[in-house]
Phi, psi and omega in degrees: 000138192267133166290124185281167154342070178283334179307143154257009162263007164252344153309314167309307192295312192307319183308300149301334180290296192327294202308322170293331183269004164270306167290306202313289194329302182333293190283341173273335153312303184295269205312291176343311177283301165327248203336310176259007157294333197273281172327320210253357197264337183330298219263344161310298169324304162310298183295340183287299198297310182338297184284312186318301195316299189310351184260319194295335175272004181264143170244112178294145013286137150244068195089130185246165199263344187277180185282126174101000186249169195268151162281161169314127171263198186282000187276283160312323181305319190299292180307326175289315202291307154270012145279341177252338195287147182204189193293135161086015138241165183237111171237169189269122164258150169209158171182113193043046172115340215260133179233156184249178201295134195269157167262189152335320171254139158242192181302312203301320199267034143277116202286096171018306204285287195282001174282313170300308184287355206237034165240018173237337172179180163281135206215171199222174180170137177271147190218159161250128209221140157068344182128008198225159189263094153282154150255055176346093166268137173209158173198160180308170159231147191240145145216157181273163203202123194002062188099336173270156179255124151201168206279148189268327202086012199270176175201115183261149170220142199227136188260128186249129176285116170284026183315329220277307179319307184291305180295351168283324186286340200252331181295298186330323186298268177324318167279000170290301175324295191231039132299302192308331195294299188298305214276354176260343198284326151357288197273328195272334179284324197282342152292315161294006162262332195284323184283330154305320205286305212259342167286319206314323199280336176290283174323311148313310173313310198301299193285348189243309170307331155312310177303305170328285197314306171310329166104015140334005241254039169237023179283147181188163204223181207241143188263129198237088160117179186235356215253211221260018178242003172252348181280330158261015136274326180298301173350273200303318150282030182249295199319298190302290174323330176306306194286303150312343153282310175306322188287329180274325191272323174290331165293347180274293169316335151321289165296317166298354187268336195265331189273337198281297205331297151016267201276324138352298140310322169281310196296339185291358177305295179294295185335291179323294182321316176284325175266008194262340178290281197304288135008281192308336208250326155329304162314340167276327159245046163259021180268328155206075153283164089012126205310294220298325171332281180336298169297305215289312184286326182305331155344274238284289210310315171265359127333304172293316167272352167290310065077299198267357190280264177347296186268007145269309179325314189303305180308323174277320174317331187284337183264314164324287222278339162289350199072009203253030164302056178346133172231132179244098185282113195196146202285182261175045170332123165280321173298295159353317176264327180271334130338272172330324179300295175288326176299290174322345191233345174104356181243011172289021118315333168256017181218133176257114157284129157224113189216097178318152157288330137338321200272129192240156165193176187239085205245179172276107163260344161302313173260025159286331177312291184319297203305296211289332193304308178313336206266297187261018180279321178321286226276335180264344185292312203255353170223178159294142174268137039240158174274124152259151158248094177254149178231177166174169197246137182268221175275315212235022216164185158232131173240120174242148190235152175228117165276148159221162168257044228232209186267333181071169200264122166331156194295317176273005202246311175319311177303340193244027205274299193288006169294147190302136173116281159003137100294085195291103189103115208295332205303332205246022175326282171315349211268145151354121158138185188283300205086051176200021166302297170306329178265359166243020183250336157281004186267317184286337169279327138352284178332280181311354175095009194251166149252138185239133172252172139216182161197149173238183255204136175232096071218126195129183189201131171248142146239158218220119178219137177212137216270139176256170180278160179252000000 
């Protein structure tokens, strides 16, 4: 099956060739019938006055027909014959049966039809007798007979070759043929400059909204002409400059937003600081405060310390989003790092490693530390144990996987777990964490040059990231 033409500049040429190979055809048809219409009206004409004169010129009795007269014999048939015979034809005489000498041609390729007809007038028709295109001409013979026309019973038929006529025709043919040939090749050329001509302006467009896609957004393009593809470049540059304005004003308000956060963020450092000093010494005395005391400052102290998780998390977000994150890349034991990782926090008792030991790589260790701590601070806050951690070395990389065994994250949920924010569940508006664990733990695998997934697990959640080498 030929696939059809989705371009539209090979749809224009098809369209157009067709549309030339269609006239051609048309007007080489059309002429080609005119032309042997002409040729075939020629040679009848000729060939009719021909015989009328050669008939008009015999002089009767050739054997006579009236009462009391001998009928013709084959001998006068012979003699009428070369009297209508001439140069390039051949004829037949017959009367009632009686035939004069056949040649090459006889009676039998005289067609029923004109055998017949040609006892009412002179009258023709064409045949192909032996491969080759006769004319037949056949008609009654008449002599005047005191002032009157009447009939002899004689019937002459006289045979015209139409080669000439036929070579005219095949020559007419070939050169339609490859007049026609040129005009389409023609007509194919001047589509394909015209569909160059009527695309170039598509094609800039095509080339300046890529730009556009790319973050270009001062391209513009220059309008030639009045007609509806220069109306529709001015468009597109009122759009573009639109876009650019809009784009330049969000971008602006980005950066004060990215900047308030910041800033914000730092300052929110010294508070924090002073109260978590102060925090520390409460805590030292809420084993005796009065319960209700007690419970309010362990309150305030996890308040204070979710409060202080939040503004660092802001704080890294913020350097992702300035650009100004750094990666110190340097080798590296995984098992090792990822041990520490647990150990600094309280959880190896609740996390199982599967690492060779042996296995190294040349990573960021402070955030490869981030990336695994988010990953399995998730997995003990929001699923169940036990939490695994395997790392191993790939063709091209390192892939560490973090498991949990737990209810796993909804379904509909999955696409958004690493959005800024993000809560899987109304239950966990409220729960411990930032909600920005998973997006700066995907910002630092990025940072590397890496990917991070998840799918989940029956039982569970995996989540899978993986690091190239450097």
């Amino acid at each position: 099956m030929i696939p059809r033409p989705t371009g539209l500049r090979a749809r224009l040429v098809i369209t157009f060739t067709l549309v030339a190979v269609t006239a051609s055809l048309l007007v080489a048809t059309i002429g080609f019938e005119l032309a042997k219409a002409a040729l075939v009206t020629r040679a009848e004409t000729t060939a009719i006055d021909l015989v009328t004169r050669a008939l008009g010129d015999i002089s009767f009795p050739i054997g006579t027909l009236q009462q009391g007269e001998a009928p013709p014999t084959a001998r006068d048939l012979d003699r009428m014959v070369d009297a209508l015979s001439g140069p390039g034809r051949s004829v037949l005489v017959e009367y009632r049966g009686l035939l004069s000498a056949e040649g090459r041609l006889s009676m039998s390729n005289v067609p029923n039809e004109l055998y017949g007809r040609a006892k009412q007038s002179v009258v023709t028709q064409r045949k192909v007798i032996h491969n080759e295109l006769y004319l037949i001409v056949g008609a009654e013979v008449y002599r005047e007979n005191t002032g009157s026309t009447e009939a002899t019973g004689l019937r002459a038929f006289a045979f015209f070759p139409l080669t000439d006529e036929q070579r005219q025709l095949d020559t007419l043919r070939t050169t339609l043929a490859q007049t026609g040939t040129v005009i389409v090749l023609i007509a194919l050329v001047v589509a394909l400059l015209s569909a160059r001509q009527v695309l170039l302006p598509v094609r800039r467009l095509s080339a300046a909204a890529q730009a556009l896609g790319q973050g270009r957004l001062d391209t513009r393009l220059p309008v030639h002409g009045q007609d509806e593809l220069a109306g529709l470049t001015a468009r597109f540059n009122d759009a573009a400059a639109a876009l650019e304005l809009s784009v330049s004003e969000l971008r602006s308000l980005e950066a004060l937003s990215r900047r308030f956060v910041a800033d914000v963020s730092h300052e929110l450092r010294t508070p924090l600081t002073a109260m978590t000093a102060v925090a520390d010494m409460l805590s030292d005395e809420a084993d005796h405060l009065p319960e209700a005391s007690a419970e309010a400052v362990r309150l305030v102290l996890r308040e204070i310390e979710r409060l202080r998780g939040l503004v660092e998390h802001l704080i890294e977000i913020s350097r992702f989003d300035a650009g100004t994150a750094t990666l110190n890349l340097e080798p590296m034991n995984v098992a090792e790092a990822i041990q520490d990782c647990l150990d600094v926090r309280g959880w190896s008792d609740q996390v199982k490693v599967k690492a060779s030991q042996g296995l190294t790589a040349n990573l960021d260790t402070s955030r490869f530390d981030v990336i695994v701590a988010n990953l399995v601070g998730n997995a003990l806050k929001h699923g169940q144990p036990p939490v695994v951690v395997s790392a191993r070395a790939t063709e091209n990389g390192l892939e560490v996987k973090v498991r949990d065994h737990g209810k796993g994250i909804p379904r509909e949920a999955l696409p958004h777990v690493f959005d800024r924010f993000f809560k899987a569940g109304a239950g966990r508006a409220r729960s411990h964490g930032s909600g920005l664990g998973l997006a700066i733990a995907r910002a630092n695998v990025q940072l590397h040059g890496g990917t991070i997934s998840v799918r989940p697990q029956n039982p569970g959640t995996l989540f899978t990231v993986w690091l190239p080498h450097s």
